[in-house]
Each structure stands twice: as C-alpha cells, then as structure tokens.
C-alpha positions in Angstrom: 0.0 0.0 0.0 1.7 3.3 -0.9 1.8 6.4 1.1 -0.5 9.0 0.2 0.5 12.7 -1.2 0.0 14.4 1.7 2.0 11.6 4.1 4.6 12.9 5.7 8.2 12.2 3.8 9.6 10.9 6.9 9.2 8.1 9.0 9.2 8.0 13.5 12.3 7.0 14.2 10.8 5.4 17.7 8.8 3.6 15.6 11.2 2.1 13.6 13.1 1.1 16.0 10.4 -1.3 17.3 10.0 -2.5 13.7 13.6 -3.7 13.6 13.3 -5.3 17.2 10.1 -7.0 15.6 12.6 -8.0 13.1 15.3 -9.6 15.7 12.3 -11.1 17.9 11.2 -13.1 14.3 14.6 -15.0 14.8 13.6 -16.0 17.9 10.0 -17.6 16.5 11.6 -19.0 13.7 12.0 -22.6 13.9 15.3 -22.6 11.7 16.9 -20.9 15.1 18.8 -23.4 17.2 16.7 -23.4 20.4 19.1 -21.9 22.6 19.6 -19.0 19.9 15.9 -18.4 20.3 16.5 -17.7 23.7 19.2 -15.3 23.1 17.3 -13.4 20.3 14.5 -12.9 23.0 17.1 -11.7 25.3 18.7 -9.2 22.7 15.4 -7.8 22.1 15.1 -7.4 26.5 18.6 -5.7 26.2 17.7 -3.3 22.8 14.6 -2.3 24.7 16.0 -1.6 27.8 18.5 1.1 25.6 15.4 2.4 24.4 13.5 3.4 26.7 16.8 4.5 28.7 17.5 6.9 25.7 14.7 7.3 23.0 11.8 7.1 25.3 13.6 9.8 27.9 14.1 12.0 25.1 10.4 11.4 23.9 9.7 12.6 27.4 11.4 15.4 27.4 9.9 16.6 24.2 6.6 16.5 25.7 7.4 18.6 29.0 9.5 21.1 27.0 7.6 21.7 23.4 4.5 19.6 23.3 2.9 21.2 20.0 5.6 20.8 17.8 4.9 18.8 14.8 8.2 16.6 14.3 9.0 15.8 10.1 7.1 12.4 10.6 3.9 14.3 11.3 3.2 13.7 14.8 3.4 16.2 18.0 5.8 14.3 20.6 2.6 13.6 22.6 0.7 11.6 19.6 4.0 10.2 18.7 4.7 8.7 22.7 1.1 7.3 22.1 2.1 5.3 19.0 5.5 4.2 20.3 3.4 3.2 23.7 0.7 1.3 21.8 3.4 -0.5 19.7 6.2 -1.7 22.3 3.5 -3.0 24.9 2.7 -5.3 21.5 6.1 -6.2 21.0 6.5 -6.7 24.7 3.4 -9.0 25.1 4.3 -11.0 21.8 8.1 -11.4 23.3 6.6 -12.6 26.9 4.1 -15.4 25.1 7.3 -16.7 23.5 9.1 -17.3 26.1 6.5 -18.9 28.1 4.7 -20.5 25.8 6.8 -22.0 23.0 10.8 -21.9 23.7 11.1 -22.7 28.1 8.6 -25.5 27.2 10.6 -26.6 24.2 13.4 -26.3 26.3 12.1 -28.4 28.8 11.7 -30.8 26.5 15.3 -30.6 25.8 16.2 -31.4 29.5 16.8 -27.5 30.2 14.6 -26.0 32.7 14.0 -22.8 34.8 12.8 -24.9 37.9 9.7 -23.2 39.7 8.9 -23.2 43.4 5.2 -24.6 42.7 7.1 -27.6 41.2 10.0 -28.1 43.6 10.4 -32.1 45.0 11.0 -31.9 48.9 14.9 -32.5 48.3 15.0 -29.6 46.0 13.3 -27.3 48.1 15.9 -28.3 51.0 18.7 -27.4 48.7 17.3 -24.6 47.7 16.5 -23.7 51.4 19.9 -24.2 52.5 21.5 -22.0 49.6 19.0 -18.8 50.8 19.9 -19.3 54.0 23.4 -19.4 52.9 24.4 -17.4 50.2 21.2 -14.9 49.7 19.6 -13.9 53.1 22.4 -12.4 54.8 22.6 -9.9 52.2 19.1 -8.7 52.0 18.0 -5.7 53.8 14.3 -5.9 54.4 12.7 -2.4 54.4 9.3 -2.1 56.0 7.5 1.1 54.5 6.6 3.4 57.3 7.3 7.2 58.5 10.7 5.8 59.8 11.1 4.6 56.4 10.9 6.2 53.2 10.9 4.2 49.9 14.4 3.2 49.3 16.1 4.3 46.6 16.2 2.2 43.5 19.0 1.9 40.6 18.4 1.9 37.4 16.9 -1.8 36.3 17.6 -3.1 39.2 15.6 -6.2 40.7 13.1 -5.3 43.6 10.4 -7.4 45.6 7.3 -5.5 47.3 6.0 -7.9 49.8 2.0 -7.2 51.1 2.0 -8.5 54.5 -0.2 -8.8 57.5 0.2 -9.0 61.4 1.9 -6.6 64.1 5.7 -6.5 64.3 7.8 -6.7 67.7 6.8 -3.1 68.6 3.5 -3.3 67.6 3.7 -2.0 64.1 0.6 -3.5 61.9 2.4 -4.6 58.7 1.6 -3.1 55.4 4.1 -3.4 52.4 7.7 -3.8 52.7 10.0 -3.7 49.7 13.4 -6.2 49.1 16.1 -5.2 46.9 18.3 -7.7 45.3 21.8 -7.2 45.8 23.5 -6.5 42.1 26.4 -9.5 44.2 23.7 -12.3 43.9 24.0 -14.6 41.1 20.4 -14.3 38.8 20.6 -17.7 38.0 21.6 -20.8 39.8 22.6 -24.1 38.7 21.1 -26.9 40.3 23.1 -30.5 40.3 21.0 -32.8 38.3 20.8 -35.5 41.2 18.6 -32.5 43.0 16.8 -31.1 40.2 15.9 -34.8 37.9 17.6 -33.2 34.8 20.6 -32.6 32.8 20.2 -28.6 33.2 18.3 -27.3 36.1 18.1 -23.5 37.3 16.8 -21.8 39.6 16.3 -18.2 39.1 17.4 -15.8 41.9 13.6 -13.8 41.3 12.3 -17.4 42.5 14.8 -18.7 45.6 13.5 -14.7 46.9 9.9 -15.1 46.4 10.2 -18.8 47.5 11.4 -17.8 51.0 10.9 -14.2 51.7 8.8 -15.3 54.4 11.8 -15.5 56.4 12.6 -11.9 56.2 9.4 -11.5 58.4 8.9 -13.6 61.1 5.7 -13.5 62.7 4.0 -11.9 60.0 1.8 -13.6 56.9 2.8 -12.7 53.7 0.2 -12.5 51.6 2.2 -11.7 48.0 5.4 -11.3 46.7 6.1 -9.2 43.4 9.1 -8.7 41.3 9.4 -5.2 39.6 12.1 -2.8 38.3 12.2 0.6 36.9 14.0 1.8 33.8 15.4 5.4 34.1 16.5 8.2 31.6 20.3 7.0 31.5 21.4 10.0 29.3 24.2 11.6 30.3 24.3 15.6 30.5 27.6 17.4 30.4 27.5 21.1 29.8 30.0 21.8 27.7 30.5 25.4 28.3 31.4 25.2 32.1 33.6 22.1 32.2 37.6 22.2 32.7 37.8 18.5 32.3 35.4 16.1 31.3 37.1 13.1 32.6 36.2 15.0 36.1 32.7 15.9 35.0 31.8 13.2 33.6 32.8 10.5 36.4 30.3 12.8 38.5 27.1 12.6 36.0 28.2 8.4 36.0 27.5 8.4 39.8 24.0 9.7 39.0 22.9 8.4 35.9 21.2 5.5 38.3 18.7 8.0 39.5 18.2 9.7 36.8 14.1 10.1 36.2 11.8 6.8 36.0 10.8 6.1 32.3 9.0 2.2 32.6 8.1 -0.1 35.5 7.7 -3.6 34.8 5.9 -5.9 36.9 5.1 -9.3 37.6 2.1 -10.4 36.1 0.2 -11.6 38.4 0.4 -8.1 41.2 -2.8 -6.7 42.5 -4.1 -3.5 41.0 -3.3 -1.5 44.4 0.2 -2.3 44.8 0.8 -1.4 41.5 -0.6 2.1 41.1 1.2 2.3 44.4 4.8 1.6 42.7 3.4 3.9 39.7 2.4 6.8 42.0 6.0 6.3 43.6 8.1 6.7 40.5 5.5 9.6 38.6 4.4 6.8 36.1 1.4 6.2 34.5 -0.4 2.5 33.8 0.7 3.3 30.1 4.7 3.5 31.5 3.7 -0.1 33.0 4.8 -3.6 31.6 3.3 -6.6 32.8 6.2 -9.3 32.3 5.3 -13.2 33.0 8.9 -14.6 32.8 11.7 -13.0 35.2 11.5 -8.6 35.0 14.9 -8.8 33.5 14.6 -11.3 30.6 18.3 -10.4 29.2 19.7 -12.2 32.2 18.8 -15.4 30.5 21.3 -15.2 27.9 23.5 -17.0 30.9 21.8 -19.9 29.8 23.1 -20.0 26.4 26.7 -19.9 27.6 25.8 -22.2 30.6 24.0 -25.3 29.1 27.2 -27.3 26.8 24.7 -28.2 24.3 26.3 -27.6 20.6 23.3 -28.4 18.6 20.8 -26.2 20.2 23.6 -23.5 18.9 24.5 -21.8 15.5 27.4 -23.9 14.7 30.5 -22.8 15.7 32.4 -20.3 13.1 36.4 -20.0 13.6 37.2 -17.1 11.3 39.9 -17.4 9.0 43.5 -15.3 9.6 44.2 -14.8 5.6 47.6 -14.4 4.6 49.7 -13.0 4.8 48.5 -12.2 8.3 48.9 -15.5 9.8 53.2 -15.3 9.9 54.8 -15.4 13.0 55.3 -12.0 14.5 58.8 -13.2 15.1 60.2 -10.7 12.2 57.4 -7.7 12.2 59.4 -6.0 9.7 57.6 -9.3 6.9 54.5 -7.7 8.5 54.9 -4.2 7.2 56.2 -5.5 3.7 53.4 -7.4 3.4 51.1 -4.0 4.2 53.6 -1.7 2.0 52.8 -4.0 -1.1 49.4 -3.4 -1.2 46.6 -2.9 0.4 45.2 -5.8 2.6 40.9 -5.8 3.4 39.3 -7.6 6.3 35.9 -8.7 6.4 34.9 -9.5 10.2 33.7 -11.9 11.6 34.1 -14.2 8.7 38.1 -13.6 8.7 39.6 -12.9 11.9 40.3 -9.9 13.6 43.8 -11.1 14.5 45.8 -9.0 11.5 44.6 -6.1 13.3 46.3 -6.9 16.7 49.4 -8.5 14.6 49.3 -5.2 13.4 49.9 -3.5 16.5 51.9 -6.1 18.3 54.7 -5.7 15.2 54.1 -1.9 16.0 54.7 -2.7 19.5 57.7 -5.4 19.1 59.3 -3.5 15.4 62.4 -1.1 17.3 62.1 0.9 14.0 58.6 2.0 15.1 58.6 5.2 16.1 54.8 6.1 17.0 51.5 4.6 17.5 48.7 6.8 16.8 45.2 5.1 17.7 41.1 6.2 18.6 39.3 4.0 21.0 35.7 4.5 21.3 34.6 1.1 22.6 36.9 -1.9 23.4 35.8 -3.7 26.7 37.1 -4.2 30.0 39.8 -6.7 29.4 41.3 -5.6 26.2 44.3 -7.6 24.5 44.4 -4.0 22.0 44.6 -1.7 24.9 47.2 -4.3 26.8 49.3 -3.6 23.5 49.2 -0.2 23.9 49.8 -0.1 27.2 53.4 -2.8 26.3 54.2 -0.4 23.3 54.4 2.5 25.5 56.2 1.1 28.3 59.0 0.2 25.5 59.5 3.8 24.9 57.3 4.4 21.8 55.5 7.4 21.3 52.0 6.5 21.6 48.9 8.8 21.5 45.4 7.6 22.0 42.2 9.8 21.2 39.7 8.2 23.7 36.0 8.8 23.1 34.4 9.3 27.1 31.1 10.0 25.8 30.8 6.3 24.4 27.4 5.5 25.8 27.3 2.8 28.0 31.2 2.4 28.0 31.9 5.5 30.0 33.7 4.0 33.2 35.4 1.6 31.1 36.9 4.1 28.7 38.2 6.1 31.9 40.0 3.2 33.8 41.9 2.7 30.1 42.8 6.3 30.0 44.3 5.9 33.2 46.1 2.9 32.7 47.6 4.7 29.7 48.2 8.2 31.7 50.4 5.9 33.8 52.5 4.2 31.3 53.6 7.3 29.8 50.9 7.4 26.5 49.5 11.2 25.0 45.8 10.7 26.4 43.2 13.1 24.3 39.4 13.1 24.3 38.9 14.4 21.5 36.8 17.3 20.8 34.4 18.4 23.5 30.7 18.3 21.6 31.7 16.3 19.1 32.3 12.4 19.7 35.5 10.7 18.1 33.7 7.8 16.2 36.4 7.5 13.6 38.1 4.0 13.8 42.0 4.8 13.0 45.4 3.6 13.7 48.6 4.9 12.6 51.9 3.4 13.0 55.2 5.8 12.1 57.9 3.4 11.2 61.7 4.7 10.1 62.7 3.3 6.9 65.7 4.4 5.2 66.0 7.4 6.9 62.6 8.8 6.8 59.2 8.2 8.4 57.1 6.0 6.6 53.2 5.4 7.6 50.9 2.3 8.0 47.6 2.7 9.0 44.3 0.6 10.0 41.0 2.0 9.1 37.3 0.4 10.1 33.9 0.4 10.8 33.8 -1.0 13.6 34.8 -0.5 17.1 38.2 -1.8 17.9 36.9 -4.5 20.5 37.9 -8.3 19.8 34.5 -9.7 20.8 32.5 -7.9 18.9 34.5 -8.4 15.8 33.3 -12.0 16.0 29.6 -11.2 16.1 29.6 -7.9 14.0 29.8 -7.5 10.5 32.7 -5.1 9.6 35.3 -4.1 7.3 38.6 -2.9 8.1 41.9 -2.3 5.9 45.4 -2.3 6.4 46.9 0.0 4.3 50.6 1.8 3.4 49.0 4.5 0.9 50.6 7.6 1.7 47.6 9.8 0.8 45.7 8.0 3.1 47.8 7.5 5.8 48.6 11.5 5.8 44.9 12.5 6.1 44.4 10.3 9.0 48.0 11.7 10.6 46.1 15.6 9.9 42.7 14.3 11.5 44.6 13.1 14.6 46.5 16.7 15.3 43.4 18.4 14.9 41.7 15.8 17.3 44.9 16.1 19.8 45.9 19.4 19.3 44.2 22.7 18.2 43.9 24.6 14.7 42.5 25.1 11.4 40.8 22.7 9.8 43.4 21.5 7.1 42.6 19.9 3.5 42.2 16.3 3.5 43.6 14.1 -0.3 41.4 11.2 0.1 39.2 11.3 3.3 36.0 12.5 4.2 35.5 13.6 7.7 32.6 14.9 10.1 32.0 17.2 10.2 33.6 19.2 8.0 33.4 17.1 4.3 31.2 13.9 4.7 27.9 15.8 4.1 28.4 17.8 1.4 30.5 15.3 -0.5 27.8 12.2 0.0 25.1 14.8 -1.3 27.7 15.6 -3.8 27.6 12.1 -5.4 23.8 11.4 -4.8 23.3 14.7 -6.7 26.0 13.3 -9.6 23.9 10.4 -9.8 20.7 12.3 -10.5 22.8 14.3 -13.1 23.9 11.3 -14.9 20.9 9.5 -14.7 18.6 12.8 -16.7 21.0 12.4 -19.1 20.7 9.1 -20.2 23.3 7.6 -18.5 23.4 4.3 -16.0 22.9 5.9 -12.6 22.7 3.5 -9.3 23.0 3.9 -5.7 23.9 1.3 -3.4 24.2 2.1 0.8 24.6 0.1 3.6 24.5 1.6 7.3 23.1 0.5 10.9 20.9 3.6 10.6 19.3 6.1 7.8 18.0 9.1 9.5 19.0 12.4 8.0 16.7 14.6 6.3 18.8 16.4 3.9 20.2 12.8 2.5 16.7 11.7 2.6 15.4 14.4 0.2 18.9 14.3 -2.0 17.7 10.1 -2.3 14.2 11.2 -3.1 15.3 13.4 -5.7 17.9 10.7 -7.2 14.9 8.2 -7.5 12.8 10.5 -9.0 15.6 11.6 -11.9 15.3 7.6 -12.8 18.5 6.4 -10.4 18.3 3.0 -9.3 19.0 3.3 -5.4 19.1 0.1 -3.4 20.0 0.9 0.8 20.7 -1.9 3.7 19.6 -0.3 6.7 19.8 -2.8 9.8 18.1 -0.6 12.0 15.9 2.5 11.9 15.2 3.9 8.6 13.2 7.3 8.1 13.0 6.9 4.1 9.7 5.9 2.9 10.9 3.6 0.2 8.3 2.8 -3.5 6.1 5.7 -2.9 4.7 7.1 -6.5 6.3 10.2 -7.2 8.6 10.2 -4.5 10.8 7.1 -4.0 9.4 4.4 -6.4 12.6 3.8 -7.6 14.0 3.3 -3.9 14.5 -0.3 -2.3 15.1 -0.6 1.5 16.3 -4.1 2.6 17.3 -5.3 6.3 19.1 -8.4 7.2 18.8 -10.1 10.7 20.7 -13.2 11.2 23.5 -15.1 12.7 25.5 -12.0 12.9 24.5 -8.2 13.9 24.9 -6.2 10.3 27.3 -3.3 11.5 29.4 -2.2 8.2 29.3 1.3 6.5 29.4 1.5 2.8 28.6 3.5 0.0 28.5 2.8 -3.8 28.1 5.4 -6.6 28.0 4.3 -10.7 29.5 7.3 -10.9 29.7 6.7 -15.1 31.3 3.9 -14.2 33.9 5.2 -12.3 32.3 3.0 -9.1 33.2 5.1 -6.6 33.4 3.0 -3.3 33.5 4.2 0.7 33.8 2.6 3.8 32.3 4.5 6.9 32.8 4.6 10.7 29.2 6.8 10.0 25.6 6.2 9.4 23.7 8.8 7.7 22.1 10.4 10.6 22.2 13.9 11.9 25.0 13.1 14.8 26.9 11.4 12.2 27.7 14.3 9.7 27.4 17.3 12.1 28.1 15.8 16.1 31.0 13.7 15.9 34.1 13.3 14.1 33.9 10.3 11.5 35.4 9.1 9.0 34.8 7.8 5.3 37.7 6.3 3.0 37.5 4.9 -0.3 38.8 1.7 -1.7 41.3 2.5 -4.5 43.0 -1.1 -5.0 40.1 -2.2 -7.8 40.3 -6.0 -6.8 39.5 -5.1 -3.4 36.3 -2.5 -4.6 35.0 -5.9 -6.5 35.3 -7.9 -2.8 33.6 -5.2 -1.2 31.1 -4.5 -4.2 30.1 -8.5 -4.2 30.3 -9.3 -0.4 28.6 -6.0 0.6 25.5 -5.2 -2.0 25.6 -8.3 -4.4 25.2 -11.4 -1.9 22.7 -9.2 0.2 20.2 -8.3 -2.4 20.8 -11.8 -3.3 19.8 -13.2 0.2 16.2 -15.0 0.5 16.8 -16.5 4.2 17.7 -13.3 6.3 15.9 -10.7 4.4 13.0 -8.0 4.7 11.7 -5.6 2.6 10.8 -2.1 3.8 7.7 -0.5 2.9 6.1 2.7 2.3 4.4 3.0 5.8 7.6 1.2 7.8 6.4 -1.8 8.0 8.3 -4.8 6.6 7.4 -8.2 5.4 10.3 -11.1 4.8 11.4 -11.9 1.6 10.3 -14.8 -0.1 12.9 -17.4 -0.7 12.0 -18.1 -4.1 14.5 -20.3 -6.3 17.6 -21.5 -4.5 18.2 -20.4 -1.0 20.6 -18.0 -0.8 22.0 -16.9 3.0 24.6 -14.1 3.0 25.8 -15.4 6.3 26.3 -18.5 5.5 27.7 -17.7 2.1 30.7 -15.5 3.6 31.3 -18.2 6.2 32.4 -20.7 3.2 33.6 -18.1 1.1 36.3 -16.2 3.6 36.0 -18.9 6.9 38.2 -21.7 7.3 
C-alpha cells in the first residue's frame, strides 16, 4: 500500500526502532533458530529495549514537557508520537513474553533445560534450595518495611526489587503493610542446580524465584500474603555542559554516579500483582499505567542469555564459526618487519567476523615489538574491559614508543570503562586526548610511524567498527590495512586536529565529520541524478546501521525521482519511505537479521562507471555528519572495490533467508525465498571462513 501525497516524507524514528526489534524477535519464532539461539534473540530484544526506553523514550519525554505542540518531520506532536510508540512496544512486549512462556522454556524443557519453579519443587529440592537462601542470599538482604521511619528506598536503574504485602503486628506493635526487598546487584540471577537434586541434565533456579520462595523469612511473625518482582527503567542519558567544564574526565565520572537515579521512564511488573500495589509503585516513580509492563517470565529477561553460555549443548547452537586469519597475516610475528612489507605492497581488506580480527592486533603487536617503530597513533571509542588492543598499547608505550590515543568518554554505556583505560595509559607514559568536546570521536584509526631508510614512513588501520575483539566475532565489519601515503597523511592531519588545536586542514582522500562527509555524500547522490537525466546508468547502493538524516533523505528522493536506481541496507531505523509514486518508487530498503549483527558502513556510486566506493565509521544520521568526528575512505585497489562491491550489496540483495523488505508506511514483510536459497551469512562463512 503506498503512502499518500499528503503523508509525511519521513518516518518516527521510535517507531522504527520497534519494527527492527520485531525483526530480531522473528529470529527468535523462527524454527530454523537453534533453540538456545531463540533464547538469546529474545534476550537481545530485552537488552535493545532496555536502551530504548533509557535513551529514546527519555528523550520522547522530554519533548513533551518542554515543546509539546511541535509537529516533528514524521507528522506527529511528541505527545501523539509517545502514544504510538506506547501502543506499539507493549505489543512487541506481550508477543516477546508469550514466546518465552509459551513456546521456547517448554521446548526447552523438553530438551532437559529448565528454569525450575517453586510450585514444582520435590521436597529434596526445596531443601537445597533452602539451605542455599539461608546461605548465600539472606544475609545480604535488607528488608525495608515502609513506614514514617522509612521512606521508599532508593532504587538503581533496572535493578531487581520485591514489594511484599504483609499482614500482622511487628515486635513493637507496628501493623504490617508493604515492605520492599532489593536484590543485591552480588547475587548470582541464575543458579545451577546438580541434576541428582533437580531430575535433569540442566536445572536452574532463578534468583527472582529462591526470593519469592522464602521471603517469608525476612518477616517472622508476620503472613505474607504476596510477593512481586518489579524494576524501573530510568532516563540513563548523560548531560555534560560543555561550556562550564575544565575537564570532562572530572565531570563526567560525577554525571556516572548519578545516571542510576536519573528520572523513572518504565516499570515492569510481575504479572500476576494486585491492581493496588501497583498504582502504588506507579504513583512512587510519577508513572502512568501506560509506562507499566506486565512481564510473565523474570522482569529482566536479558539475564537469560546466561543460559546460552551455561548449558554445553552444541546443537541447540549456531554452529560454531572459527574465522579465517588470511595471509599474509597469519606469519609469526617473530620478524614484524615481513608484517609491514606485506602492508607496504598493497593494500590488505578484512571482512569480520568471517576472517579474523587477528591482523589487526598483529598489526599492533609488530608496531609494539618492530624497534624501527617510532609512533602509535590510535582512537578508542569502545573496546571492553579486558582488552588484548589496549594491553598492546599499554606494552608499546612502556617500551619507549611514542604513543597517542584519542579516547571517546562520551561512548554511551562504555563510559567508566573508557576512563580506567585512560588511566592505565596516563600511567604508562601514553599522549591521552578526548577528542573534541561536543563532538564524539567515532572515527576507527590507527597509525603506526615506522623509520625506513632514513625517513618516516606510515601504515595505517582504518574500520567500521569499534576496535573490540569480541564484537568483531559477532559484528559484521570491514577494516583495511593500508601503506597509501595519501591515506595515511589524512588520517595523521585528522589526529593533530583531534589532539591538538587549529585550522581545519585539506584532506587528499578522506572525508571527515564534520567538515566534508555531508556535502561530499550529497555531492555524489546529486552526480547520480545528473547522470541519470542524461541518459546515463545511474545506481546507488548504501549500507548503514541507521538512515535518519533529512537532507540525504530528500537528496535520495530526488535521485529516485531523476530515474536512479537506489538500493539501501539499513539494519536498524530507517526514516526513508521507500516505493512511494512520485517520490521514492525507484527506492529499495532491505534489512538483514541473522547469525550476525549487520554493522558495516558502505557506500556505492555508478558514478559513469567510475564506481566510486567508501567505507564508513558513519551512518547517515544527523550526529553522524554534524556531532561527531567520522570518518569515510575509499577503496582504490580495484580488486578489493569488487570484494567489497560483491560481499557488501551483491550477496545481500541476493539473500532470501535473512531478508525483509521495507515498505512505504515502515512496515516490513520477509522476503520470499524463491529459487535457490541464498543466505549471506552462510555464504561468507564458506567463502572467507576456514
């Protein structure tokens, strides 16, 4: 059904953003899924929800107190548009909770892998599980009866709480009301049970259960008539006003303190609480039964995905992928000098996770080992706690190298952990920079100064995706190793402007936000259009997480409507109303959910036949091109453009097993496997995998 005339052009990007986790929750209802994959889709969508109420529906929020009649380029005022995104995550949220107790715990059951409930419990395993509360989980519960002597206690963010309706008179005479149990964040949320106790290969006991299973205890002499699992989401956005700080590591470590109390966006509840003790919890945190989520399995579904790593079962998996270290990457770093020949020869792409992010630590251990290495240059924006990269760093400093790191402490989520590495490599001796204040460093870049023959030469990584080992095994991204000296100078002039201060200076090769990205991607949309009114092939291909900008919207729109034939692989949120008459009908949005989460950037342009090709540590979205400092480079070596052409656009508009089709109101429907079934993930597994 197309979009009428007077539609909007745009589409909500809250909206959206439920559609795709429709999209990731289908994986978990499809049969093809392993069964314990099931089970982690349904906690991915848990853990992409909690994110979005954190940050989208806090923002929503805010929108209504502060400008509640403005009409937003989708159409609606923030209050109709909260309505819609209300209406359409307690769907999602209902659908996701009959899964899980309905199709895959039974199936699992089945499967001799169980979430053992109290109603259910044999004598012997209530005695075991008796002896573990009174062992490992009572001591460190603080019972807090609600009365003028005390207040509600204060609750983190999406953290697990019981409110417990008793009855009776305490030791001083108190009548009993309500009293409310916090879990300790120290308590494991799910227990193994031996099978001798439980009766089956894989028994659990959830810690929501042991609690409500023996709370009594907390209350001697009184009668518990109901115990109730809940937790609140908060607004977890971070505020740092730029204007006043005089150092944001400082700043920001004080807004991390806080962000657990920042204001309550969603309470979710167990199923089965009375009416009165939840419009008490509501009336507690300002919410409204609309902000309330009625959840049947535990509050915190995401702590399931325990289970997939718990349970040793490899057929209830995907099976396992070993990525592939291609040559000439898998040497012995014994001589790292073969390591920058190899590099200096040509150009060298990676294609995570199907080929292993290995070169890229080679890389920077022969940077680290090589005594003719001079420098390391590097951004971080996320890498994880225990970081083989960062440890690298770290070494290549303490060996006397000169090593500068540009680390991102807005990254959201990875905050504290992007501090404790700055200190770490404060200590050593290593040029710490943040970056630009307003503007996050997204780019993914590192530079290695090496002296050859007298004078400096330069090797340099460029990606992306984040520089963090685990997720290149689960994300899709490119990266490439390069010696071109155009290249590597840009990127040595984006890091002094990131580490030091000056005028922006002209860059050969890349494009950077936000100072070239925008107007040069509008540049070749608009080329495209040119080419195409005058006869000429004309075709657009992009591939991005997320498709949000307006300008780039309308410079598509135009493009289609001049005859160019744009095809875009947008994982997530996508405002573009693809096939609308008159406006996009020449406009194909595709999204592909499988095995592995779709993270690369690139961008294709006919460009006469000139096939200009980029890579991208940016989305199109406003933050992108205008907030943060990106980066977008092309791929000059013409074999490589024909790997990235094929493995990026060719086998995914080729794919019939992990595809959907957008449409013209955001909706999307899967695409029919017609003919022989074709499954990007799969293909790029044989193709590049061992």
């Amino acid at each position: 059904m197309h979009a009428l005339p007077s539609d909007p052009t745009l589409l909500n990007r809250e909206l959206s953003l439920l559609k795709f986790n429709e999209r990731v929750l289908a994986m978990a209802e499809s049969r093809d899924t392993p069964l314990l994959e099931r089970l982690r889709y349904l906690c991915i969508v848990s853990s992409n929800l909690d994110e979005f109420f954190e940050i989208r529906i806090s923002s929503l929020k805010e929108q209504q107190r502060q400008n509640p009649s403005l009409v937003g380029a989708d159409g609606y005022t923030p209050d109709e548009a909260f309505e819609l995104v209300q209406v359409a995550a307690h769907d999602l949220i209902s659908k996701q909770n009959s899964l899980l107790t309905h199709d895959v715990l039974p199936k699992l059951r089945a499967e001799g892998i169980a979430l053992l409930e109290p109603s259910k419990w044999s004598d012997e395993l209530r005695a075991w599980a008796h002896a573990g509360f009174e062992r490992e989980v009572m001591p460190m519960l603080t019972p807090i009866g609600l009365d003028p002597a005390h207040p509600f206690p204060r609750v983190f963010n999406k953290s697990l709480n019981f409110i417990v309706s008793l009855h009776g008179q305490d030791a001083f005479g108190r009548s009993a009301s309500i009293a409310i149990v916090q879990a300790p964040r120290a308590l494991p949320r799910v227990i193994k049970v031996p099978p001798e106790v439980s009766g089956i290969p894989h028994g659990y006991i959830l810690l929501t259960a042991l609690i409500s299973a023996f709370v009594g205890e907390l209350f001697p002499g009184l009668e518990v008539k109901g115990c109730y699992q809940w937790r609140v989401t908060r607004n977890s956005d971070l505020f740092v006003d730029e204007e006043e700080i005089t150092n944001l590591r400082q700043a920001l470590q004080g807004e991390l303190s806080q962000r657990n109390f920042g204001a309550a966006v969603r309470l979710e509840i167990d199923h089965v609480m009375p009416p009165a003790l939840a419009i008490f919890l509501q009336k507690e945190f300002h919410l409204e039964p609309r902000d309330t989520y009625r959840v049947s399995g535990p509050v915190n579904l995401s702590r399931l995905m325990q289970l997939c790593n718990l349970v040793k079962r490899p057929e209830l998996l995907f099976p396992d992928h070993r990525p592939k270290i291609p040559a000439p990457f898998d040497m012995v770093l014994d001589k790292p000098d073969e390591l920058f020949e190899a590099i200096a020869k040509k150009d060298h792409l990676l294609h995570h996770p199907y080929q292993s992010f290995q070169p890229v630590l080679n890389f920077l251990t022969a940077a680290a080992l090589d005594p003719t290495v001079v420098a390391i240059k590097q951004t971080i924006y996320r890498t994880g706690e225990d970081s083989e990269l960062m440890a690298l760093l770290v070494a290549a400093a303490k060996a006397g190298k000169e090593v500068t790191v540009v680390v991102e402490l807005m990254a959201r989520f990875d905050e504290q952990t992007n501090i404790n590495w700055a200190a770490k490599l404060e200590e050593v001796g290593a040029h710490v920079s943040y970056g630009v204040v307003g503007h996050k460093t997204h780019a993914k870049m590192a530079l290695v100064l090496r002296r050859e023959k007298g004078h400096i030469r330069r090797y340099g990584h460029l990606g992306t995706g984040n520089y963090h080992p685990r997720t290149a095994r689960l994300y899709t991204d490119f990266g490439l190793l390069t010696a071109d000296q155009k290249l590597c100078e840009d990127m040595d002039k984006v890091f002094s402007l990131l580490t030091g201060l000056g005028a922006r200076r002209p860059l050969k090769l890349l494009l950077q936000s936000p100072f070239t990205m925008h107007e040069t991607m509008l540049a070749l949309i608009r080329n495209e259009a040119i080419n195409a009114k005058a006869g000429k092939k004309a075709r657009i291909m992009a591939k991005m997480n997320s498709l949000q900008e307006p300008i780039v919207i309308e410079a598509l729109y135009r493009a289609s409507q001049a005859g160019v034939k744009i095809d875009l692989i947008v994982r997530g949120a996508c405002a573009l109303r693809p096939g609308v008459a008159g406006l996009s009908e020449n406009i194909r949005v595709r999204s592909i959910i499988g095995q592995f989460l779709e993270h690369s950037r690139v961008f294709y342009f006919f460009n006469d036949g000139a096939e200009n090709v980029y890579l991208s540590s940016a989305d199109w979205m406003d933050r992108n091109f205008f907030r943060r400092v990106e980066t977008s480079f092309p791929i000059l070596d013409k074999a490589l453009k024909k790997r990235v052409i094929t493995e990026a656009f060719t086998y995914a508009l080729r794919d019939n097993q992990l595809a959907w089709r957008g449409l013209p109101d955001g909706g999307y429907v899967k695409v029919k496997g017609r003919g022989k079934p074709f499954n990007l993930h799969h293909q790029l597994m044989q193709q590049l995998g061992t």
